[in-house]
C-alpha positions in Angstrom: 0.0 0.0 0.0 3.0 2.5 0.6 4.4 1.7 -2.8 0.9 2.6 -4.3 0.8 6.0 -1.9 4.4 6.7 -3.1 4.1 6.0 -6.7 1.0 8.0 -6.9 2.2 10.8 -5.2 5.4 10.5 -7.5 2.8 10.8 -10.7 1.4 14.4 -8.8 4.9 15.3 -8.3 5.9 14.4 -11.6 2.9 16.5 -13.0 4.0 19.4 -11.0 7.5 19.2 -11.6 6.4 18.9 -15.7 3.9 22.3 -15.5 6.1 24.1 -13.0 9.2 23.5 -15.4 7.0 24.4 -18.8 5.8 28.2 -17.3 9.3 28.2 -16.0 10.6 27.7 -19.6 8.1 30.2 -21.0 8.7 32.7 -18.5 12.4 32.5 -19.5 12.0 32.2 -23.0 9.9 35.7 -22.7 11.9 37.9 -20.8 14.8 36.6 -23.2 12.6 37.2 -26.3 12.0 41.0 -24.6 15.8 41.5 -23.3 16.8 40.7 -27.3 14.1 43.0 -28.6 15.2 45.8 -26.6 18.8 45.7 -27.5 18.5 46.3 -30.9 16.5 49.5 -30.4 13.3 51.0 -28.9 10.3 49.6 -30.1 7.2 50.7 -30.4 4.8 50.9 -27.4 1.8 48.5 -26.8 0.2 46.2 -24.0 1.3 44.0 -21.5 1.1 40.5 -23.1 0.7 37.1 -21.7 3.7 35.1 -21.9 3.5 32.6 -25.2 0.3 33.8 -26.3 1.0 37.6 -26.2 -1.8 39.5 -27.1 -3.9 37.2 -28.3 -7.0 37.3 -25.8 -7.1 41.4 -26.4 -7.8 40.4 -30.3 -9.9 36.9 -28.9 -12.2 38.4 -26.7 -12.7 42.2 -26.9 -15.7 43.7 -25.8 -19.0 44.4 -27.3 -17.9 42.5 -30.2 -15.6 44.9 -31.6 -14.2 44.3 -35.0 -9.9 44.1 -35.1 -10.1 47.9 -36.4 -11.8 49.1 -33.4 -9.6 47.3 -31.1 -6.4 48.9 -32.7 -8.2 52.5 -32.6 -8.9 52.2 -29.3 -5.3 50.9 -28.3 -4.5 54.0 -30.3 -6.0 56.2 -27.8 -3.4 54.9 -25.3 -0.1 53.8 -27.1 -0.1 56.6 -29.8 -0.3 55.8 -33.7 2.6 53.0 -33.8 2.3 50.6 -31.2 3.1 46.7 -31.4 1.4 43.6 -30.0 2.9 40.6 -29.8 0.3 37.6 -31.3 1.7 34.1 -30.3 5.3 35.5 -30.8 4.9 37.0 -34.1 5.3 40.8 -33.5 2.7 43.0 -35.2 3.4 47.2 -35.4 0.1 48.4 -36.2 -0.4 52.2 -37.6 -2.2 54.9 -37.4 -2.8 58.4 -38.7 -1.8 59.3 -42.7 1.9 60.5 -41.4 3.0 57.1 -40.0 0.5 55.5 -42.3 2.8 57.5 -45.2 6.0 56.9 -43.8 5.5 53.0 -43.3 4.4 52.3 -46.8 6.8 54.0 -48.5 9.5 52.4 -46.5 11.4 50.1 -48.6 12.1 47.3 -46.2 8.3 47.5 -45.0 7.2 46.5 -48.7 7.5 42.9 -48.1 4.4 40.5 -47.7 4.5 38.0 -44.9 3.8 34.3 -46.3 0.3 32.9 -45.9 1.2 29.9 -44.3 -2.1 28.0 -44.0 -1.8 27.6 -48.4 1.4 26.7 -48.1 1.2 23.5 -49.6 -2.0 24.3 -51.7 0.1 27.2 -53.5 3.4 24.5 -53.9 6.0 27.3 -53.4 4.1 30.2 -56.1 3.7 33.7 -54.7 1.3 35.2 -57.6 2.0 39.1 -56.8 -0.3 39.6 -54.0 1.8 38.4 -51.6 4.7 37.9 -53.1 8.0 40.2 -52.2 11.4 40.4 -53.6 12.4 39.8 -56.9 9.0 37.9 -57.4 6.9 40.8 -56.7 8.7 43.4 -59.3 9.4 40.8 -61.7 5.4 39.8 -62.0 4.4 43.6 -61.0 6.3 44.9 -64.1 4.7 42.8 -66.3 1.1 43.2 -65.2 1.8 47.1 -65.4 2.9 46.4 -69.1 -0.2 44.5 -69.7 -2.6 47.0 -68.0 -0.8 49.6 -70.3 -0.9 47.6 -73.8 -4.3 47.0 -73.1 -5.4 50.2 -72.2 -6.4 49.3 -68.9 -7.3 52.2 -66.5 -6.9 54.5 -69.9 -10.0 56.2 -71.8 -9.2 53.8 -74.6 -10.9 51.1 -72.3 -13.5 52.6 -71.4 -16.0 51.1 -74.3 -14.9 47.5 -72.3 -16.5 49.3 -69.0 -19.2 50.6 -70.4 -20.2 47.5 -72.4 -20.0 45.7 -69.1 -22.5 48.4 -67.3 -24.8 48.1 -70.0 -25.2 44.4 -69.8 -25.5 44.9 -65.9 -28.4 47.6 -66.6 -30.5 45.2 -69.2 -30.2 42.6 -66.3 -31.6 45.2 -63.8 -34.3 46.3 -65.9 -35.1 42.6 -66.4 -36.0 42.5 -63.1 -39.1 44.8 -63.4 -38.7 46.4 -60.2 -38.7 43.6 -57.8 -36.7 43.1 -55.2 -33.4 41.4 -55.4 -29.9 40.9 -53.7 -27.3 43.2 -55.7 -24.3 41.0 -54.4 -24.4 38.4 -57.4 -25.1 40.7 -60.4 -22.6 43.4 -59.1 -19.9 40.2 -58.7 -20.2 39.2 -62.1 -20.2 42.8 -63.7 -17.3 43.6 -62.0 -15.5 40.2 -62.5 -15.6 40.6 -66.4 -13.9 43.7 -66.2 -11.1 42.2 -65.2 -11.6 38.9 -66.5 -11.7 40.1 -70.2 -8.1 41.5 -69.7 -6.6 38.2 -68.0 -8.6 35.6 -69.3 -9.5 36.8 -72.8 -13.5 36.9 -72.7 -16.6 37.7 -70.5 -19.2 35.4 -69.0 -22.7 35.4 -68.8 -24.8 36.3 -65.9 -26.4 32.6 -65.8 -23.4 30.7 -66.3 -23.5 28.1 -63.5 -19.7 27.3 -63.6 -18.8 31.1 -63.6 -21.6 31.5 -60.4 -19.4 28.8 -58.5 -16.1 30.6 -58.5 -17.8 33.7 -57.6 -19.4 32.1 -54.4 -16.7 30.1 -54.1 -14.2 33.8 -54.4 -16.5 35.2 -52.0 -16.6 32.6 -49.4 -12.7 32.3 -49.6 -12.2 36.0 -48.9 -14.6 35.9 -45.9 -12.9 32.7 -44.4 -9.7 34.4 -44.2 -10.9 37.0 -42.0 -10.0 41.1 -41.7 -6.2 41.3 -43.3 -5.3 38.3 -43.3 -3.4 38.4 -39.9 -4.1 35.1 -38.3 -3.7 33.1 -41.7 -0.4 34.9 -41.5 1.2 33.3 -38.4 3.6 30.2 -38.6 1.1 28.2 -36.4 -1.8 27.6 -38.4 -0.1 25.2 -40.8 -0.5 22.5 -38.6 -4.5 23.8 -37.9 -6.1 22.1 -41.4 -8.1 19.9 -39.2 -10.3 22.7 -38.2 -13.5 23.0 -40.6 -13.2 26.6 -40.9 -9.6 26.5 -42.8 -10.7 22.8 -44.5 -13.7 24.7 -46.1 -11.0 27.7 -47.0 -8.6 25.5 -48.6 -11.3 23.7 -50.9 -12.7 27.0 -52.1 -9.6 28.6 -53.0 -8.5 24.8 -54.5 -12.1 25.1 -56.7 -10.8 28.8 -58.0 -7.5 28.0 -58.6 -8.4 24.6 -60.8 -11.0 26.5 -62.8 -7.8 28.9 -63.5 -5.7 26.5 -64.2 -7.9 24.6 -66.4 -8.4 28.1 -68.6 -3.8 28.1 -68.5 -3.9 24.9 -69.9 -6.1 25.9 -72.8 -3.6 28.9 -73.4 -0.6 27.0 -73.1 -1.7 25.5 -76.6 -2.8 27.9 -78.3 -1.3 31.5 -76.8 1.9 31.5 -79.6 -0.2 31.7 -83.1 -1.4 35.3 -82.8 -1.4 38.7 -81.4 -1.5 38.4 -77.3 -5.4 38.2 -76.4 -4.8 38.6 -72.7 -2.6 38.5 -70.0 -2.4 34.7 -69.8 -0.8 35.0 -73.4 1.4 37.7 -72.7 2.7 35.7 -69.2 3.2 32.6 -71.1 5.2 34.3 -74.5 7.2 36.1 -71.3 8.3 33.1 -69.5 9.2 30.7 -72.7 11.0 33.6 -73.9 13.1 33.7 -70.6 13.6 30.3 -70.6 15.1 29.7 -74.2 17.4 32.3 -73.0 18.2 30.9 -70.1 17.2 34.2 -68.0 16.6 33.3 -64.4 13.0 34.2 -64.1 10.5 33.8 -61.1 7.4 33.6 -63.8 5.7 30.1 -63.8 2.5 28.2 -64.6 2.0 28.1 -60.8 2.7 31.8 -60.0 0.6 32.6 -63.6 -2.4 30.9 -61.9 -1.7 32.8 -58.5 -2.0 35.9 -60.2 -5.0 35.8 -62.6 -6.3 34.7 -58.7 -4.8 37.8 -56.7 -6.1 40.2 -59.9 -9.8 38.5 -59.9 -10.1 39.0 -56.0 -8.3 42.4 -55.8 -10.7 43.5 -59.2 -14.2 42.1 -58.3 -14.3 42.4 -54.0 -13.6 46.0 -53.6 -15.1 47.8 -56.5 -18.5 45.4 -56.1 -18.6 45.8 -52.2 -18.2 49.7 -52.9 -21.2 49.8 -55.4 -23.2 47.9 -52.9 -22.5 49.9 -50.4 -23.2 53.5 -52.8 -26.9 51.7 -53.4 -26.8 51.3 -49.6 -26.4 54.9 -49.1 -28.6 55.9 -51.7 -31.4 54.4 -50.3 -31.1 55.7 -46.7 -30.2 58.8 -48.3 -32.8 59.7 -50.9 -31.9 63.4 -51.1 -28.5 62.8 -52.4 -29.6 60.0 -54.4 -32.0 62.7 -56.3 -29.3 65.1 -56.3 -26.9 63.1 -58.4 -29.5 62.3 -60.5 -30.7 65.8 -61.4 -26.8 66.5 -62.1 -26.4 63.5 -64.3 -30.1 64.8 -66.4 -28.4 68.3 -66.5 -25.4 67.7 -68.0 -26.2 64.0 -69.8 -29.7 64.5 -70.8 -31.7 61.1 -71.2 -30.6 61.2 -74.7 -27.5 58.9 -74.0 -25.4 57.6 -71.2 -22.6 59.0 -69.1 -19.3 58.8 -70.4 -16.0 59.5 -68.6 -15.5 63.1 -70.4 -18.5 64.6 -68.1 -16.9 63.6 -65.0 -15.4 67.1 -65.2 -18.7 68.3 -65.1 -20.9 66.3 -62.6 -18.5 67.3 -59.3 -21.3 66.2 -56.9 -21.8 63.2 -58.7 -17.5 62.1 -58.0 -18.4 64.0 -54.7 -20.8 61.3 -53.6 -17.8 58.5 -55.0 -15.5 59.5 -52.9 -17.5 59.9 -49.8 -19.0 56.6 -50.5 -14.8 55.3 -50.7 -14.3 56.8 -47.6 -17.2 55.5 -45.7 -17.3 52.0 -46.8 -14.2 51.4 -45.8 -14.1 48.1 -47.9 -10.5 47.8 -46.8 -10.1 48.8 -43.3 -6.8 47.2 -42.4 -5.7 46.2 -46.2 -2.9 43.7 -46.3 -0.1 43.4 -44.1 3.7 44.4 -44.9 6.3 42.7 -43.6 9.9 43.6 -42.6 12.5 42.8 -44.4 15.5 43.6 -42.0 15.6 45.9 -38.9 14.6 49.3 -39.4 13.0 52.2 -37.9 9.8 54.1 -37.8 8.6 57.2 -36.2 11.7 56.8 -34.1 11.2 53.1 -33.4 12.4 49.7 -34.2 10.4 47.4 -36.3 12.5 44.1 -35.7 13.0 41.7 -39.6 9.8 39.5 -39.7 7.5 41.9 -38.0 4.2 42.5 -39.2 2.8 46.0 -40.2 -0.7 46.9 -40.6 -2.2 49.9 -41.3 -5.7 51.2 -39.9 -7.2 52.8 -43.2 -10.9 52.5 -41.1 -9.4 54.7 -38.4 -8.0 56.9 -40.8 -11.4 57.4 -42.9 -13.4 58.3 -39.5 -10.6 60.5 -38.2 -12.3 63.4 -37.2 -9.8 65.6 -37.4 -9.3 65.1 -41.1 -13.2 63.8 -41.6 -15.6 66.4 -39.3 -18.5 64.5 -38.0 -16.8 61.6 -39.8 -19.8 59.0 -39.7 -22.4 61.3 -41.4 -22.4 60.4 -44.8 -21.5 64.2 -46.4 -20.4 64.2 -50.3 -20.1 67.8 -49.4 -16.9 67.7 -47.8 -14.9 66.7 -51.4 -16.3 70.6 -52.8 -14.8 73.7 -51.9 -16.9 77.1 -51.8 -16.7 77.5 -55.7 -17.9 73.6 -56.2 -15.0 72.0 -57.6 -14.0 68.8 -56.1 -11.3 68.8 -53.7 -9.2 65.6 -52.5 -7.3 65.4 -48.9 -4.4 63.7 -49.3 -5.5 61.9 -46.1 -8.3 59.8 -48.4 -5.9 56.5 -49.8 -8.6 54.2 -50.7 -6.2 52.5 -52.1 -3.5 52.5 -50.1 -0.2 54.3 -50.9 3.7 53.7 -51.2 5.2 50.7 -53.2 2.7 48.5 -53.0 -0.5 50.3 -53.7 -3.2 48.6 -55.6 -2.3 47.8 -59.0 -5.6 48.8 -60.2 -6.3 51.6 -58.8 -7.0 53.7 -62.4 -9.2 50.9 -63.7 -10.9 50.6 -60.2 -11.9 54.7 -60.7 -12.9 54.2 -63.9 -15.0 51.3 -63.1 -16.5 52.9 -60.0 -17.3 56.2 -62.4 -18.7 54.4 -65.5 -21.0 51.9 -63.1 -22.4 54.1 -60.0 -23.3 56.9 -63.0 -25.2 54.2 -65.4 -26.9 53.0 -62.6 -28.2 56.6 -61.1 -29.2 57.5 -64.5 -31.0 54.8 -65.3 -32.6 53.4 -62.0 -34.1 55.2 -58.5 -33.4 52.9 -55.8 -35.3 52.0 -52.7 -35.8 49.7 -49.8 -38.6 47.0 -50.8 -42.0 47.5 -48.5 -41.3 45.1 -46.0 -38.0 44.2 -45.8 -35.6 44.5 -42.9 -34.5 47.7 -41.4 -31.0 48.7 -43.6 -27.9 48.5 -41.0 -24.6 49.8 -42.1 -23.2 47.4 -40.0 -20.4 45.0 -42.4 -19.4 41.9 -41.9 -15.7 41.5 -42.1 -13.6 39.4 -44.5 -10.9 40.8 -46.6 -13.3 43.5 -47.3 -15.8 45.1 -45.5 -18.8 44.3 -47.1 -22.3 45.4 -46.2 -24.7 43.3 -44.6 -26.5 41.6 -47.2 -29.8 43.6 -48.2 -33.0 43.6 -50.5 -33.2 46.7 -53.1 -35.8 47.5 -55.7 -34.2 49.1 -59.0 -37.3 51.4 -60.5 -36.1 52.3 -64.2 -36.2 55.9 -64.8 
């Protein structure tokens, strides 16, 4: 009986002896983590963090169901507009304010993209350009900016593709006879063939069920992911494919990236007989070329598929979450709505539709645009930078490997830029003589090195659409429905809580 007492109170002592010597370790392994930070430089100011897990329960469980972006404005208030958290021991500098928001992005060794671990193994080593750094990103950067220029992309020479586009958007609406319908599909196909006509070659059709799937299946990817892409950043969650959450995430991004690279494989026949159609064509010439010269070259069929991928998402979610959100506005906001539409009859008439040469000349009209930019906030943390080597900012060390993201939310409802910053005002973009006026402060699209690579087509697109649909349809909430909410649910975008709208042809 005293052997059984004493082994069993040798298991409890064991036990002890095991957890007393793992917080020990973590507790060393901390204060050693901190003791090496702090040699290298000052860095920037945040909260006390757990050891291990860092700061992981402020993001995990704050209050009132705040959103990451509210969290880091509020951690703001305290720590200043650069302050760091540590999540699970990957150090994250968040910013704040256009200044640091300026000097970050256009920081050389901040351009990098952290790795998105949990594709890993889906991707097989391709970066497409999204988040790709290094020689990968300007190699593949340089020649979608070539593209986009041969093309015309984001010139006025492309704007017949745009408004061809809009007008097959506006026969679908009027098909629709007034009824009540969710905006989210039609504006996700309209949008999608914009893009899609430059990389793949063609449009598709509204009804197309194959098409419909890799929009949902785009959609529900993005979502999965979650606000920036921070958590899908850390080493960790390699080893979490178990969980249904990223299983479901790693199918629907598998289902995009097949239908892609089923469309590559159909180019790689066919892309050397005649003039480029496409980007595809042009990617493919590029890196055959390369390789009979034996140039060392980062372009592949793996990295091609990656970034007709990155150019869909980046070219349908945040222009068609924007246009959902401007119907949103419109309809809670009927004065405005009526406002832009008595400026498009003036200076269109009802003789024809808008075109991009009377955007000089409907200022309330690009008014309302960029007030409806700055208030959805479809990006409110974009994607995060990551550093290269050591380096500083705002007088602090960003250690290699850290994270930066940027609050562009914060930014857009910075009161001190933005007065009264969450009434919807188009009135703020005109000075006293009516001409539109732009704060520097409003970077929809980012700025520095790696701002969006569509950002003229994205304009254009935004223009040539929100107009055709003003001039052609009043929009309001269906009898009935549920109370509109500008509340968003949060993916990589910030896209508005799905709604009901009736589109009354003018």
């Amino acid at each position: 009986m005293r052997i059984g007492m004493a082994a069993s109170l040798l298991d409890v002592l064991d036990s002890r002896t095991v957890l007393i010597c793992l917080v020990v370790f973590l507790l060393v392994s901390w204060i050693v983590r901190r003791r090496r930070s702090s040699v290298s430089g000052t860095l920037p100011p945040g909260p006390w963090g757990w050891p291990l897990i860092g700061n992981l329960p402020s993001l995990a469980f704050a209050s009132n169901a705040e959103e990451p972006y509210e969290v880091f404005m509020r951690m703001a208030k305290q720590y200043g507009p650069v302050f760091s958290l540590n999540i699970l021991g990957q150090r994250m500098v968040v910013v704040h304010g256009y200044k640091a928001i300026r000097e970050a992005f256009n920081n050389p060794i901040l351009s990098d993209r952290p790795e998105l671990h949990i594709l890993r193994n889906l991707f097989n080593g391709a970066e497409g350009v999204a988040t790709a750094s290094g020689d990968t990103w300007r190699e593949q950067r340089k020649l979608i900016l070539n593209v986009f220029r041969n093309f015309g992309v984001g010139q006025a020479r492309f704007e017949d593709q745009i408004a061809t586009e809009a007008g097959h958007l506006v026969s679908e609406m009027k098909g629709l006879q007034g009824q009540a319908f969710n905006p989210v599909h039609l504006f996700g196909n309209a949008v999608s063939n914009v893009i899609s006509s430059v990389v793949l070659g063609r449009r598709y059709d509204y009804d197309d069920p194959a098409f419909q799937r890799v929009l949902a299946s785009m959609d529900r990817s993005m979502e999965l992911i979650g606000a920036g892409a921070a958590m899908q950043l850390l080493p960790f969650v390699n080893r979490l494919g178990f969980l249904p959450n990223i299983k479901e995430m790693t199918a629907t991004m598998k289902f995009v990236m097949d239908f892609v690279m089923d469309i590559v494989k159909k180019h790689q026949s066919d892309c050397y007989s005649e003039e480029p159609r496409d980007l595809m064509d042009v990617y493919l010439r590029e890196m055959r070329s390369k390789e009979e010269r034996n140039i060392p070259t980062h372009l592949s069929v793996m990295n091609l598929v990656l970034v007709v991928s990155d150019l869909f998402v980046a070219g349908t979610e945040t222009t068609a979450n924007t246009l959902r959100w401007g119907l949103l506005f419109m309809m809670l906001h009927p004065e405005i709505q009526s406002r832009v539409q008595q400026e498009l009859d003036t200076v269109v008439g009802r003789e024809r539709l808008p075109q991009l040469a009377d955007r000089r000349n409907l200022p309330y009209t690009e008014a309302v645009i960029l007030e409806l930019e700055r208030r959805g906030n479809v990006v409110p943390l974009g994607l995060p930078h990551k550093a290269a080597a050591d380096t500083t900012l705002a007088g602090y060390t960003v250690p290699k490997g850290s994270l930066v993201v940027a609050n562009h939310w914060a930014l857009n409802i910075d009161s001190e830029v933005f007065p009264d910053p969450l009434v919807f005002n188009p009135e703020r973009f005109l000075n006293d003589d009516g001409e539109v006026t732009k704060p520097e402060e409003l970077i929809p699209f980012s700025t520095g090195r790696r701002i969006c690579l569509g950002e003229q087509l994205a304009k254009m697109e935004l223009f040539i659409f929100f107009t055709y649909l003003l001039h052609q349809f009043t929009f309001k909430k269906p009898e009935g429905s549920p109370p509109l909410s500008l509340k968003g649910y949060l993916g990589i975008t910030l896209a508005p809580t799905p709604f009901q709208v009736c589109a009354l042809p003018r």
